[in-house]
N, C-alpha and C positions, 0 to 999 in steps of 0.2 A: 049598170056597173061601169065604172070609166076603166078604159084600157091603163095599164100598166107603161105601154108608151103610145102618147097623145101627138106627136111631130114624128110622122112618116115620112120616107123619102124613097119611093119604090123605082128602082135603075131596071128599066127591062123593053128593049127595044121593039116588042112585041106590043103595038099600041091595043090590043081588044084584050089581049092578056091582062097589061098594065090597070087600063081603063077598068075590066072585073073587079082588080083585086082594090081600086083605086075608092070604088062605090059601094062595098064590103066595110073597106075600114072607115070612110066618110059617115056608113050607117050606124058605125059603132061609137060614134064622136072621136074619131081619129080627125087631126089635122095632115090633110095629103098631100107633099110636091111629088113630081113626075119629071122624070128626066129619059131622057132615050137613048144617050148616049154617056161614056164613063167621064170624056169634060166637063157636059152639062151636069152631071152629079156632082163634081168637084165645085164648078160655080155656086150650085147652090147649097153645095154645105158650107163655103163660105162666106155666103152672104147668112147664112143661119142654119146652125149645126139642128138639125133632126134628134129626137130621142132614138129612132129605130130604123137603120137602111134594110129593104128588102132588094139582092141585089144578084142577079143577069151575071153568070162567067163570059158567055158567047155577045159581046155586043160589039158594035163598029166601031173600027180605031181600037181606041185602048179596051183592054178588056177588065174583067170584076179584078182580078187580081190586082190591076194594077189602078183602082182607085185603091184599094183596101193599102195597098204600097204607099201612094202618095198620102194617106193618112197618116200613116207610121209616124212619113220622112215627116210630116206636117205635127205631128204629138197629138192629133186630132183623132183620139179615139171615142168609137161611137159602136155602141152596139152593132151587129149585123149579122141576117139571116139569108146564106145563099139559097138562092130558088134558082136552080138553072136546069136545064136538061145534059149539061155536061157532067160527066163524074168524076169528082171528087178523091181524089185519094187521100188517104188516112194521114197521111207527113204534110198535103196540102193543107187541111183542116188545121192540126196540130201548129203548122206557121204562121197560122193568119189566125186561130179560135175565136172561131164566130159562132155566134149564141146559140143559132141551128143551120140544120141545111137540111132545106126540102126539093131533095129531087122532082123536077117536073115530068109527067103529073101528079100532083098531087094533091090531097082532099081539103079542101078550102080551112075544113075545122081545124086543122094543124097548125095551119097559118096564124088562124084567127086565136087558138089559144096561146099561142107564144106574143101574138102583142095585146091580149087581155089581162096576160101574167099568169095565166095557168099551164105552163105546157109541163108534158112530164120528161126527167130527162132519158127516156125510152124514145124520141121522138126528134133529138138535136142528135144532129150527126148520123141522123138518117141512111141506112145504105142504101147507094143506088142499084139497080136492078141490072145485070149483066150486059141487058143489050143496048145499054147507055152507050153514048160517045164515050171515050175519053176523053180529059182534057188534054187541050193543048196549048198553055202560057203556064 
């Protein structure tokens, strides 16, 4: 079955993390870039926009927020599912609607149905679990 999105672009400074989730969608005939930080994201969606950002709130320097910002101001809208251990709140979601948001951790198959094209929407906008950080940008 070919994924529903084939150019991946996972932002998560968490290099064994990244690297998992990076050999997951490699296996599924997913095309992967890997960025570690929210400029290095920016470079490479401009050197070649991804079908699908999986994307880190908590990374160095700039944070998720403020790539999904810089898209805006840029008109450069691209799908995106936050995976972070930060939480989320509901008016956050709502400004930025991103396709899902899977609190970390979370169970691989979640991931993988949202860029197969099956997910269900019981599963986007995920809530996080109380003893989550809050965010903070």
């Amino acid at each position: 079955m070919k994924p529903a999105f084939e150019r991946v672009l996972i932002v998560e400074d968490e290099a064994p993390f990244r690297r998992a989730i990076a050999r997951n969608l490699e296996a599924r005939g997913c095309e992967v870039q890997e960025a570690e930080t929210a400029d290095e994201a920016l470079q490479r969606i401009a050197a070649a926009a991804p079908d699908l950002i999986l994307l880190d709130i908590n990374l160095p320097g700039k944070n998720g927020w403020d790539v999904l910002r810089e898209l805006r101001a840029r008109g450069t809208p691209i799908p995106t599912v936050i995976v972070s251990a930060v939480r989320c709140s509901p008016e956050r979601l709502a400004e930025f609607q991103p396709l899902g948001y899977l609190p970390k951790p979370f169970p691989l198959e979640a991931l993988l149905e949202i860029v197969d094209g099956r997910s269900r929407e019981d599963q986007s906008y995920a809530t996080a679990t109380s003893d989550r950080r809050e965010e903070t940008a």
